[in-house]
C-alpha positions in Angstrom: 0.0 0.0 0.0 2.7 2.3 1.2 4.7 1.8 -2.4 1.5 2.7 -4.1 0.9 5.7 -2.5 4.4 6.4 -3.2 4.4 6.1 -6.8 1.2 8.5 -6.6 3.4 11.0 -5.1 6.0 10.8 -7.4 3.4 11.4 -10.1 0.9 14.2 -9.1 2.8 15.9 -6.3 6.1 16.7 -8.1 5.2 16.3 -12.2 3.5 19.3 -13.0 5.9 20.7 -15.1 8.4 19.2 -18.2 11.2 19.8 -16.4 14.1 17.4 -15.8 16.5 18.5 -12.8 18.0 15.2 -11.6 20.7 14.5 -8.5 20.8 15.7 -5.0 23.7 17.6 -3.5 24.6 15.3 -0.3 26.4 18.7 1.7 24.6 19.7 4.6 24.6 23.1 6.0 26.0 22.9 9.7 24.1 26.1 10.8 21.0 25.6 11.8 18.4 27.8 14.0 17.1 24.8 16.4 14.2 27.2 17.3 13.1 27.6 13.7 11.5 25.9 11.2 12.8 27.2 8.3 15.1 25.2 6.5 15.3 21.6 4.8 13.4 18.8 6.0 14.1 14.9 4.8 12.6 12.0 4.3 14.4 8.6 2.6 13.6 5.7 2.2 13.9 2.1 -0.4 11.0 1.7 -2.2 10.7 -1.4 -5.0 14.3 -1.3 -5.4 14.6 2.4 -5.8 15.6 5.2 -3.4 13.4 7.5 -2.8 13.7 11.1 -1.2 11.8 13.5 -0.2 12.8 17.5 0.9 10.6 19.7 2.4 12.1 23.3 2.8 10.5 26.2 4.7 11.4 30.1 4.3 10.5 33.0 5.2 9.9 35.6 2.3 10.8 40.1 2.9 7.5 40.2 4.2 8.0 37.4 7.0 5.5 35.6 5.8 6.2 30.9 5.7 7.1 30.0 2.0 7.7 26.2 1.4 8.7 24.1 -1.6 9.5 20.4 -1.9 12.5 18.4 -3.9 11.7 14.9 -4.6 14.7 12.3 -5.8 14.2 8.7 -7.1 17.9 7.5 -7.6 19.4 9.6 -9.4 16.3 11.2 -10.9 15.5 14.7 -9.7 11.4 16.0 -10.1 10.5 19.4 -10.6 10.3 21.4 -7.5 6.6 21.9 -6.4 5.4 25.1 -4.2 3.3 24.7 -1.3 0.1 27.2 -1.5 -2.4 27.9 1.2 0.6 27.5 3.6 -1.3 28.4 7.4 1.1 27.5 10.2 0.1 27.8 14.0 3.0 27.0 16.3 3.6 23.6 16.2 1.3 22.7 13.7 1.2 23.9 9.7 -0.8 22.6 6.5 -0.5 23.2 2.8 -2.0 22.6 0.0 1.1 20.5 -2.4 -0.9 20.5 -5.2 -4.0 22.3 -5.9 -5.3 19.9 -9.2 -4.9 16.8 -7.3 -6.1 18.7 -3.8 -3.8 17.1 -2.1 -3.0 18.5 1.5 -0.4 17.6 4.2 -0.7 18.4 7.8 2.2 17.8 10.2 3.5 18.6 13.5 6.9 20.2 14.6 8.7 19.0 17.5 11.5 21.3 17.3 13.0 19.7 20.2 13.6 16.2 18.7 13.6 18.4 15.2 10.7 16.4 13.3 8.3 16.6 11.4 4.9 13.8 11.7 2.2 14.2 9.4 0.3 13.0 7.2 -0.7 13.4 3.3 -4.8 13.8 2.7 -5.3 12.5 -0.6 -8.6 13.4 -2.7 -10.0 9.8 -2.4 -10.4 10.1 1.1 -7.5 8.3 1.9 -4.1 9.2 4.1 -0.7 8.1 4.6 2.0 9.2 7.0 4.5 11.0 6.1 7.3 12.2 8.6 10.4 14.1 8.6 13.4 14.7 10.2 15.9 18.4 10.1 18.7 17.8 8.1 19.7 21.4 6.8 19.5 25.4 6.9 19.0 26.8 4.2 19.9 30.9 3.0 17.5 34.0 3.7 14.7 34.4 0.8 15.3 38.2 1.7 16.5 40.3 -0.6 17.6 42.7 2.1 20.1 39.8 3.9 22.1 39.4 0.6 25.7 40.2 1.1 28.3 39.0 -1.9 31.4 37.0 -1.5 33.5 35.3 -4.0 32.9 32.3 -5.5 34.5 29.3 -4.1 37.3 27.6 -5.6 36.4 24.3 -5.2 39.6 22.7 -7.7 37.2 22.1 -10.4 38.9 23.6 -12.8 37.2 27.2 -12.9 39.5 30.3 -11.7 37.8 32.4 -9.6 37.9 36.1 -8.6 36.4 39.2 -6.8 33.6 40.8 -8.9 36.0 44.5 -8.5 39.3 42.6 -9.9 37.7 42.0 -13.2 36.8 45.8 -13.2 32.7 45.2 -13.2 30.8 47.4 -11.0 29.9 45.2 -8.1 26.8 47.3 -7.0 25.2 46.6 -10.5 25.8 42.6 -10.2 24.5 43.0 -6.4 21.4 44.8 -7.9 20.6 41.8 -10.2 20.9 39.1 -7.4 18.4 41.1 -5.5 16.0 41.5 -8.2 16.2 37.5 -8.7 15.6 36.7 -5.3 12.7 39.0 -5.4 11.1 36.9 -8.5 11.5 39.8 -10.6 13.0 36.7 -13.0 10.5 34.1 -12.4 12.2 31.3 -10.2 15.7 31.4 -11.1 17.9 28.8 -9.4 21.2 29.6 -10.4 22.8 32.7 -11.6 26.5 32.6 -12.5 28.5 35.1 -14.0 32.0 34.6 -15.4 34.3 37.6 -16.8 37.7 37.1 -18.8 37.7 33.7 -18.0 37.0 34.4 -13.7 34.2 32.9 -12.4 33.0 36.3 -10.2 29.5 35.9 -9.3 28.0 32.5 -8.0 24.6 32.6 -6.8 22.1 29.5 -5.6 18.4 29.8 -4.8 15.2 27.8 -4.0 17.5 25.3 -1.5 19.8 24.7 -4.4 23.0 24.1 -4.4 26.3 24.2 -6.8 26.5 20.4 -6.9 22.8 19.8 -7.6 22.6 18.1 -11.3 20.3 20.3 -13.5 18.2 19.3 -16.4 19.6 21.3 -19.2 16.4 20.6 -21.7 17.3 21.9 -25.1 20.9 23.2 -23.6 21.8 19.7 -24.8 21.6 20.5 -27.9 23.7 22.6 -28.1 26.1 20.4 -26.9 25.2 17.8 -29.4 26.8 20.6 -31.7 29.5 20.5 -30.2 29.8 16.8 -29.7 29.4 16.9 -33.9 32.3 19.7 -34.3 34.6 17.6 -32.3 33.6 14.2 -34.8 33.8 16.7 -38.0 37.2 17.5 -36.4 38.5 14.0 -35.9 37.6 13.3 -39.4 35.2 10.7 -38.1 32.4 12.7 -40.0 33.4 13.9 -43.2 31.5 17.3 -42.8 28.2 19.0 -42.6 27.3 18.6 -46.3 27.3 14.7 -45.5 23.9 12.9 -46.6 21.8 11.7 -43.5 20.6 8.6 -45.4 24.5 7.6 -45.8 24.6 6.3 -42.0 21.3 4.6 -42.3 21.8 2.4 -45.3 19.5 -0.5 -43.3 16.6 1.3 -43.3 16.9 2.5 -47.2 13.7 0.9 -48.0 12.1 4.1 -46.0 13.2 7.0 -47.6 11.5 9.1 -49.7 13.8 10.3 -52.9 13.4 13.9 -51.9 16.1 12.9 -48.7 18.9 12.8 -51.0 19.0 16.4 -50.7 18.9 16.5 -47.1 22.1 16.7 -45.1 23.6 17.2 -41.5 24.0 20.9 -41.8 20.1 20.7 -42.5 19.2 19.4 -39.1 22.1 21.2 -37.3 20.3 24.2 -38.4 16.7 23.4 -37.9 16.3 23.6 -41.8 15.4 19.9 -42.8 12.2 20.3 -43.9 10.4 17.5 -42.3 6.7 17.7 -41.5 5.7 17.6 -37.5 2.7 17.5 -35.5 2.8 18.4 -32.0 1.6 14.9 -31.2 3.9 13.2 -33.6 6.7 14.7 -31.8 5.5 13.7 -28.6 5.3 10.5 -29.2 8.7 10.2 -30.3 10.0 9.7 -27.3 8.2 6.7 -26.6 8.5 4.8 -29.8 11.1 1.7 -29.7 12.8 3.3 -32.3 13.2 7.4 -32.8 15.8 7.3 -35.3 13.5 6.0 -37.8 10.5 7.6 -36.8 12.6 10.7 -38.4 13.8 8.7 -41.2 10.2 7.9 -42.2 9.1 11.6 -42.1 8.6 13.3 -45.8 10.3 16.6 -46.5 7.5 19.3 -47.3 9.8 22.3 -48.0 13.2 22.7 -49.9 16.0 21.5 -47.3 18.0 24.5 -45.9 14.9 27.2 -46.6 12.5 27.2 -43.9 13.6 27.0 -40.2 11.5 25.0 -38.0 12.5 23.9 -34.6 12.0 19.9 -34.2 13.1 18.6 -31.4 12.2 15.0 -32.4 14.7 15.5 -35.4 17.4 15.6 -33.0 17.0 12.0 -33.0 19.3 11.3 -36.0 22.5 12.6 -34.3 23.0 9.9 -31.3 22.1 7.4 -34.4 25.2 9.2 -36.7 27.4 9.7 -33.8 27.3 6.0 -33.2 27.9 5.1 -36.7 31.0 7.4 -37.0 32.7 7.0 -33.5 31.7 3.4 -32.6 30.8 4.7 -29.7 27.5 6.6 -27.9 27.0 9.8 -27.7 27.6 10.6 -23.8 30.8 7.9 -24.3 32.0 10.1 -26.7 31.2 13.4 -25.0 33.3 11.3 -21.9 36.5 10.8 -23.5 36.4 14.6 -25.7 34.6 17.0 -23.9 33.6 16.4 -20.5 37.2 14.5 -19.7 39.3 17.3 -20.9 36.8 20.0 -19.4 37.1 18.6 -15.9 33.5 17.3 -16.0 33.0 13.9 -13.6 29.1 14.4 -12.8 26.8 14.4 -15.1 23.4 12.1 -15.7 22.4 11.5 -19.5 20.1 8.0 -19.0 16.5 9.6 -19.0 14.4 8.6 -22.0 17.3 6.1 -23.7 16.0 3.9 -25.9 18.6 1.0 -27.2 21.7 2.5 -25.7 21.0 5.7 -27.4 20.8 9.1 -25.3 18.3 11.6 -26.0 20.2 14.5 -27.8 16.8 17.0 -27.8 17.0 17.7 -23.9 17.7 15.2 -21.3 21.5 15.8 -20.4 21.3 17.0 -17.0 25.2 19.1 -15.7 26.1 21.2 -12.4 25.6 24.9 -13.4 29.5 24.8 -12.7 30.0 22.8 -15.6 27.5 24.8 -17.8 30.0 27.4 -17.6 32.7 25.6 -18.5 30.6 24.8 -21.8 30.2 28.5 -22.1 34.1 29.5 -21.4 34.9 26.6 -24.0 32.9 28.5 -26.4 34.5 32.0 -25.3 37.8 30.7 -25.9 37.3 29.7 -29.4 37.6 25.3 -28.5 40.3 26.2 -26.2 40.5 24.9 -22.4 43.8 25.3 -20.5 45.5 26.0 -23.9 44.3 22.8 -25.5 42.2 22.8 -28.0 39.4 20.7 -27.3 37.2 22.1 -30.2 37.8 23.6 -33.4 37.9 27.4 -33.5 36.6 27.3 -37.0 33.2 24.9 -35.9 32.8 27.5 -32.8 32.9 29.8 -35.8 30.0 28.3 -38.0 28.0 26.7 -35.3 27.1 30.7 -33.9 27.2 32.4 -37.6 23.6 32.6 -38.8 22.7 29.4 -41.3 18.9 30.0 -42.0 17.1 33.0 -43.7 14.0 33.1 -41.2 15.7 32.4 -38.0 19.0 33.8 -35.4 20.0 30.4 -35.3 23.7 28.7 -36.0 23.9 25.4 -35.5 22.1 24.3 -32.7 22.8 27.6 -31.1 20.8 31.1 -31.3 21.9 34.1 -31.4 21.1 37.1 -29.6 21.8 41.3 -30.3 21.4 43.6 -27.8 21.4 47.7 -27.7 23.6 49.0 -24.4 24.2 52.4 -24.3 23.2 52.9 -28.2 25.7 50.2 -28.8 25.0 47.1 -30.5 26.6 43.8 -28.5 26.1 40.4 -30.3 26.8 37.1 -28.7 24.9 33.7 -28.9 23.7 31.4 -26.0 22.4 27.4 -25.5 18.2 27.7 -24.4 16.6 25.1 -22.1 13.1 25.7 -21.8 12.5 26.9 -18.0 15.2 29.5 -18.0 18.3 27.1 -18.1 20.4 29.3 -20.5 24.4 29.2 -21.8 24.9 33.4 -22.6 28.2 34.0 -24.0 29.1 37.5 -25.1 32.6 37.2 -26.7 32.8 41.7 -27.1 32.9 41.7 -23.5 35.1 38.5 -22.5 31.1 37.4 -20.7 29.3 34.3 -19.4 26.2 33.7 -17.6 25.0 30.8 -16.9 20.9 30.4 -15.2 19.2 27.5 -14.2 15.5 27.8 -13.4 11.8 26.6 -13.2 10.2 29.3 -15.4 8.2 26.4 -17.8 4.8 27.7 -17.4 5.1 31.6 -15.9 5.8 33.2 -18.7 9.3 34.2 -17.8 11.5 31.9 -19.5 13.3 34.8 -21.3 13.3 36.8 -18.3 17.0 36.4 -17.7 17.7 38.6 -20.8 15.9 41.3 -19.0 19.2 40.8 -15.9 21.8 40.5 -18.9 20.5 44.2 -20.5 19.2 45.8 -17.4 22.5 44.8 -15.2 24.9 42.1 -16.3 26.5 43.8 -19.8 26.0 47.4 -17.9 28.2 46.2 -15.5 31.0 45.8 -17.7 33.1 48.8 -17.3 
C-alpha cells in the first residue's frame, strides 16, 4: 500500500511541469536555527528497489510571511520542484496545500526539540498516509535585504575564480541583479553565475539549491550535441556538414523518400530539414522503440535548408550518426572529448534512452558549474587550458547565422542587444525553463541560469538581468 501511494506521489505531487532537474547535493549546512523551522526537512527511504527522497524546505519571504517548496529524488532522478500554497502554520502545527489539481493536503506537527516533522498526506480519495520528517539542513534567507556578496569558491574544479572589483565590473550593478532574482523579478531562477575574462565572479544558488545539484539542461543539450558533432567533424570521423543523413542509415533505405537525398547534417544542425511535424507526432517520439527511424520515415515538405522549423524529435538522428561514425554513444564520446578534458565527472544523460541511445533533444542533465565551462569553451574559441578541445573554425560556424527566417547557428541562437546605443552580439544554448548558456565574446562574458520558469511566462526573463545589469556592468 505504502509503495502505491508512493508512486502516486512521485506522479501528481512533483510532475506538473516538463522539467528534468535530476541528483541531490549530499552537503549539509551545519548552521542551523534549532528554534526555527525554516530550512530543509528529509525524508528517505527504499521503495521497489529504488531510493526515494523527499525534501521539504521552509522560508521566510521580505514580508516574513512561511514559503515552502519540496524536492523529490528517485535515484538519481530529480522531479521538478513543487510550491506549497495555502501554507497556514500555528506554532507547532502547519498545513499546505502540495498540489491544488490533485487537492492534495499535508498536515504535520513540529517537535523542534527532537527536530521532526509527523504528518500525514490527505489524498482526494479520502484516503491518508503518514508521512514524517526529520531536520537535516538550513537553508539561506529568501530576503532580498540579507544578501551580502562574497567570491565564488574555488572548489579545484577547474574554474579560476575572482572578486567581482578585480575584473573591473561594478559590483553594485551585479548586487542589484541578485536582489531582483531573489525577489522573483525573473521568475524562479535557481542559479545565476556570471564569469568575466575567464574568472568565475558571481555565483549565486536559490530555491534550496546548491552548486553540486545536477540540473536538467532541456534543449541546452543541444547545443552540446553541436558541439559533440564539431569535435567528430574534427577528428575526421564525419566527413562534414554537407554529408547525406541517409549515408549512415543504409539499413533502413527501404524508407526513404527520394526527396532525402538532398537532405544533409547541416540541414538538421540548423533546424532547416524540412520534415513535417505534429505536436503529437513529436511527442510521441519519445516513446517509440525506435526514434531514429521515426525521423527517417518523415517526408520533407519544403526545400531543405529554406524554412527553419525547430523539431526537437529531429534531433534524433544525431546519437544514431554519432554511433555510426565513432563506434561509440554519444555521452561515451562526449566522456572521452569534452567532459574528460573540461574537468567534467558528474553528469546524468540516462533519462528517455532507448537501445543505448541518449536523448540529444534535452535530457542531459550538468552542475551549473560545468555549464560554464561549456560556455568559457565557447568564449575561448575550443580552447581549455590552452588545448584545444574544439575547433575554432566549428565555434565559428556553429554561432554564424545558417537560416534566412531564423538567429540560429547550428544548434545555437543568437542574440543582439542595444547598451548604451551600442549594438553587442553574442549567442547562447536555451533550455526551456530559463536554463540558458549566454556568451558575449565583445565583452570576455558568461552567464549561466538554471530555473523553473516552464509555465510563468518568464523563460526569457534572464535577458531582462543580462541588458538591465549584467553587460552594464561591464566597465
Amino acid at each position: 500500500m505504502f509503495s502505491q501511494k508512493n508512486t502516486l506521489l512521485l506522479t501528481l505531487i512533483f510532475s506538473l511541469f516538463l522539467a528534468l532537474n535530476c541528483a541531490v547535493s549530499q552537503d549539509i549546512p551545519k548552521e542551523i536555527d534549532p528554534n526555527s523551522i525554516e530550512g530543509e526537512w528529509t525524508r528517505e527511504g527504499i521503495e521497489n528497489g529504488h531510493k526515494d527522497k523527499y525534501i521539504f524546505t521552509f522560508a521566510k519571504d521580505k514580508s516574513g510571511k512561511i514559503i515552502g517548496y519540496a524536492d523529490s529524488y528517485r535515484d538519481s532522478f530529480k522531479y521538478p520542484r513543487q510550491k506549497f500554497f495555502d501554507i497556514v502554520y500555528k506554532e507547532p502545527e502547519i498545513e499546505f496545500n502540495s498540489n491544488p489539481e490533485a487537492n492534495i493536503m499535508y498536515k504535520g506537527t513540529f517537535d523542534l526539540e527532537k527536530q521532526i516533522l509527523t504528518g500525514k498526506l490527505y489524498f482526494s480519495d479520502g484516503t491518508t498516509m503518514d508521512f514524517n520528517f526529520k531536520r537535516t539542513g538550513a537553508t539561506r534567507s529568501a530576503n532580498p535585504d540579507d544578501y551580502v556578496y562574497n567570491k565564488p569558491e574555488d572548489t579545484g574544479d577547474g574554474l579560476s575564480t575572482a572578486d567581482i572589483t578585480s575584473v573591473n565590473m561594478d559590483k553594485e550593478r551585479l548586487i542589484k541583479a541578485v536582489k531582483s532574482t531573489m525577489d522573483g523579478k525573473y521568475g524562479e531562477l535557481n542559479s545565476l553565475l556570471v564569469l568575466k575574462g575567464g574568472e568565475l565572479v558571481l555565483e549565486e544558488y536559490f530555491n534550496g539549491y546548491k552548486k553540486d545539484d545536477l540540473i536538467g539542461l532541456q534543449s541546452v543539450t543541444k547545443s552540446i550535441t553541436s558541439i559533440l558533432t564539431g569535435i567528430a567533424i574534427d577528428q575526421k570521423l564525419i566527413e562534414d556538414t554537407g554529408v547525406k543523413v541517409i549515408d549512415y542509415f543504409p539499413e533502413y533505405a527501404d524508407v526513404f523518400s527520394p526527396e532525402w537525398e538532398k537532405i544533409t547534417l547541416q540541414h538538421f544542425l540548423s533546424m532547416s530539414a524540412g520534415l513535417k511535424w505534429t505536436q503529437e507526432e513529436q511527442d510521441k517520439n519519445l516513446e517509440e522503440n525506435d526514434f531514429i527511424l521515426d525521423v527517417l520515415e518523415k517526408e520533407p515538405v519544403h526545400e531543405p535548408g529554406t524554412k527553419f522549423d525547430y523539431i526537437n524529435a529531429n534531433l534524433a538522428v544525431f546519437p544514431g550518426i554519432i554511433k555510426k561514425a565513432a563506434g561509440i554513444h554519444a555521452d561515451e564520446f562526449a566522456v572521452k572529448y569534452l567532459f574528460d578534458p573540461l574537468g567534467i565527472s558528474d553528469f546524468d544523460w540516462e533519462h528517455k534512452r532507448q537501445s543505448g541511445y541518449p536523448l540529444c533533444s534535452g535530457s542531459l542533465c550538468l552542475r551549473p558549474r560545468d555549464m560554464a565551462k561549456i560556455g568559457l569553451l565557447m568564449l575561448n574559441e575550443g580552447k581549455w587550458n590552452n588545448k584545444q578541445v574544439i575547433s575554432s573554425e566549428w565555434i565559428r560556424k556553429s554561432t554564424t547565422k545558417q537560416v534566412e527566417n531564423e538567429d540560429y547557428g547550428y544548434l545555437w541562437w543568437l542574440v543582439s542587444r542595444k547598451i548604451d546605443g551600442n549594438e553587442v552580439k553574442g549567442y547562447f544554448a536555451n533550455g526551456w525553463g530559463s536554463q540558458f548558456i549566454i556568451v558575449v565574446p565583445g565583452f570576455e562574458l558568461v552567464m549561466v541560469t538554471t530555473g523553473n520558469n516552464m509555465s510563468n511566462g518568464k523563460h526569457m526573463a534572464p535577458f531582462q538581468m543580462l541588458t538591465q545589469y549584467i553587460l552594464k556592468a561591464v566597465r
